[in-house]
N, C-alpha and C positions, 0 to 999 in steps of 0.2 A: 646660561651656558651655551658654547657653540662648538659645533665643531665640523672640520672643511674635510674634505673627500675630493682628491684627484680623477676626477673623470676617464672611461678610456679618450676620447680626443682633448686633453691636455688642458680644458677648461674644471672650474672649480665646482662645486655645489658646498654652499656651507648649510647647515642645518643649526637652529635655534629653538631653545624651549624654556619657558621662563613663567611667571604669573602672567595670566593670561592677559590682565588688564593694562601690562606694560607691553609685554612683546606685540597684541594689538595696536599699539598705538604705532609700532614700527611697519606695521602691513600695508603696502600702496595695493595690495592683491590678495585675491582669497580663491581656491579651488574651488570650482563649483560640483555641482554631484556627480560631472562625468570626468572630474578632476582635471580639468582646463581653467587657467587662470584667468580670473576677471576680475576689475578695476574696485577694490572694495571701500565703498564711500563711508563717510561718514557717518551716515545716516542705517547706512549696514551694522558697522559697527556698536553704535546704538542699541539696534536688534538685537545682534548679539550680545551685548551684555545684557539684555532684560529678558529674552528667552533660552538662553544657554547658561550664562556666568549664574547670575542671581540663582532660580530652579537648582543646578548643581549647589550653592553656598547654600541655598536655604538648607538643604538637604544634610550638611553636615561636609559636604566635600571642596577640598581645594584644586580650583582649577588650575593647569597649565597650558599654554598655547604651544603647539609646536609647528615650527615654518622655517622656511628655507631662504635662499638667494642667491643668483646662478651667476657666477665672474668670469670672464674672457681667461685663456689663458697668458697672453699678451698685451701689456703688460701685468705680470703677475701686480694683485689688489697689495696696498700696504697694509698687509694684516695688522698691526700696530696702531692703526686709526680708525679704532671703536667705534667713534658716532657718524663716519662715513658707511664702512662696513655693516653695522645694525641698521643699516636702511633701507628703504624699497623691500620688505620681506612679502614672500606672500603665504599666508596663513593656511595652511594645512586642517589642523583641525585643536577642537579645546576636548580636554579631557578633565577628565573628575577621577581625584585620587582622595583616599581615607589617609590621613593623618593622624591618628587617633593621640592625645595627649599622653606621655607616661609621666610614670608612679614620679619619676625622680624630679 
């Protein structure tokens, strides 16, 4: 799921949050701990799924990733073209949620 915010100077922010091991694969970028964007490799990525993803799913929890991507205002993006727009995201942070099965 995404969804865009008009900025006050006219450019876009879209923010996205999805299973973590999908929407990572859309991150060229990841905040680091003073929340400045740096180039997030492959090999990051990696990391991250075997000390963040896994640890949270052993655990019983379902990950989501949540991340952004910042649009010029001119010319406005053709929102309508998903696998341009889901791209270059940069990774905010993965979270662990309970989803507990029900009765029905």
């Amino acid at each position: 799921m995404s969804t865009v915010i008009k900025l006050p100077d006219g450019s876009f922010r879209m923010y996205s949050k999805g299973a973590s091991e999908i929407v990572l694969k859309k991150c060229s970028h990841i905040l680091n701990e003073i929340g400045e964007p740096r180039v997030f490799r492959p090999r990051d990525k990696d990391e991250m799924v075997k000390k963040v993803i896994e640890p949270m799913a052993c655990d019983g929890l379902r990950t989501i990733c949540v991340a952004y991507r910042d649009f010029p205002s001119d010319p406005e993006p053709n929102w309508d073209d998903e696998n341009n727009i889901l791209s270059d995201l940069t990774a905010i942070c993965i979270v662990g949620i309970e989803d507990p099965v029900r009765p029905e």
